[in-house]
N, C-alpha and C positions, 0 to 999 in steps of 0.2 A: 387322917385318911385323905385320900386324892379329891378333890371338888368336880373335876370330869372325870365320866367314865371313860372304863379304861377301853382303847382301840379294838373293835371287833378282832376274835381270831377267826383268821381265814377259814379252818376245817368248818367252826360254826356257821357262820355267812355263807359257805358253800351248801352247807345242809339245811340253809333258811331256819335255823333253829328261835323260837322265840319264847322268851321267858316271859311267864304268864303271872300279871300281877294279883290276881282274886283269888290268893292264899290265905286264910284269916289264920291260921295257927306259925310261929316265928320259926316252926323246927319241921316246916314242911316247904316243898315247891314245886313248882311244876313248870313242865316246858315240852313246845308244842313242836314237830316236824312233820310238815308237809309229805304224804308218798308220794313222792315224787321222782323221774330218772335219775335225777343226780343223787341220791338215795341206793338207788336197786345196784345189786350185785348182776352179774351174768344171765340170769335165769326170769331178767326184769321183775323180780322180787323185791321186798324191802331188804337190803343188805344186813348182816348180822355187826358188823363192824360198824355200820351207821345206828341202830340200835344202842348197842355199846357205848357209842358217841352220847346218845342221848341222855341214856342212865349216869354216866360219867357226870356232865352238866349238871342234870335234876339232883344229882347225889351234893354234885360242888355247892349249888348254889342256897343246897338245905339246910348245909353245914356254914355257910358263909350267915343265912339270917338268924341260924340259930346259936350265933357265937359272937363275941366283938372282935371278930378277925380283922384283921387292918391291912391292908395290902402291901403297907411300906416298911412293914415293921418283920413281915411273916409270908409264907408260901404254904398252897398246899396240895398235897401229893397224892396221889391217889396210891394205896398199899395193896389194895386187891377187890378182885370184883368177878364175880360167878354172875354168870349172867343164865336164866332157863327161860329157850325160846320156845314159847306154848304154841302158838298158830300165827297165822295171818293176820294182818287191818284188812278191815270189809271195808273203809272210807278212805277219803283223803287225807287223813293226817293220825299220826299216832300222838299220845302225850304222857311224859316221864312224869308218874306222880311220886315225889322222894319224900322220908320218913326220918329224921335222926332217932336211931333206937336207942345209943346211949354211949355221950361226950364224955371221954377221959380226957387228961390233961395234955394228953399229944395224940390219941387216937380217937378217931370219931368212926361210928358203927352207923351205917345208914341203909333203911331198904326201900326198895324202888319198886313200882307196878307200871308197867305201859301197858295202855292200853287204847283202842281206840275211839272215833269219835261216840260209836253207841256202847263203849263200853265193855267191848269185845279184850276179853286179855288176852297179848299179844307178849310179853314176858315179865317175870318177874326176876329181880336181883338181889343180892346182897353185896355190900359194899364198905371199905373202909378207905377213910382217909388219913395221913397224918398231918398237921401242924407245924413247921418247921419255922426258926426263925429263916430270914432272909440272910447274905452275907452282911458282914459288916456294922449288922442291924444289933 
């Protein structure tokens, strides 16, 4: 595995996304977005697409601690993701809490809840990933 992390992506750093380290269980994660303008869609709402963004990440990074994925060796893909948007954040910040429901040998099943800071749910997901090697690799 790489010794630095690896280079912000831009869409992330744009959305101030931040991966929340006070997870005790290795097959969950969570991660935090600011509502913020660079957020809102048209309607200066939280965007459905920024949303998306978030459960994508919490789903990635559930599946990254709850596996010995190695970056050099492997990629991973997102297969599909149903995203249902229940309501509004009443605060400043929504947070993607992710769930691995259950790791096959190239597909991982993961569910998501955003919600905000009081707990307001704001959507729930379903999600899969696959496991791919890298080229080469």
């Amino acid at each position: 595995m790489a010794d630095a992390p690896p280079d912000p992506i831009p869409l992330h750093a744009h959305l101030d996304l931040e991966f929340l380290e006070a997870v005790a269980d290795a097959d969950h994660a969570a991660v935090r977005m600011p509502v913020a303008p660079n957020a809102f869609g048209f309607t200066a709402n939280l965007h459905g697409g920024a949303v998306a963004t978030l459960v994508d990440c919490a789903c990635a990074l559930a599946v990254v601690r709850s596996s010995g994925f190695d970056p050099e060796v492997e990629s991973l893909v997102t297969v599909d993701m149903h995203v249902r948007y229940l309501g509004t954040p009443r605060t400043g910040a929504v947070i993607g809490r992710a769930k691995v429901v259950k790791a096959g040998s190239s597909i991982v099943v993961v569910e998501c809840k955003v919600v905000d800071d009081d707990e307001h749910l704001v959507a729930v997901a379903d999600f899969s990933m696959m496991r791919v090697p890298t080229r080469g690799a």
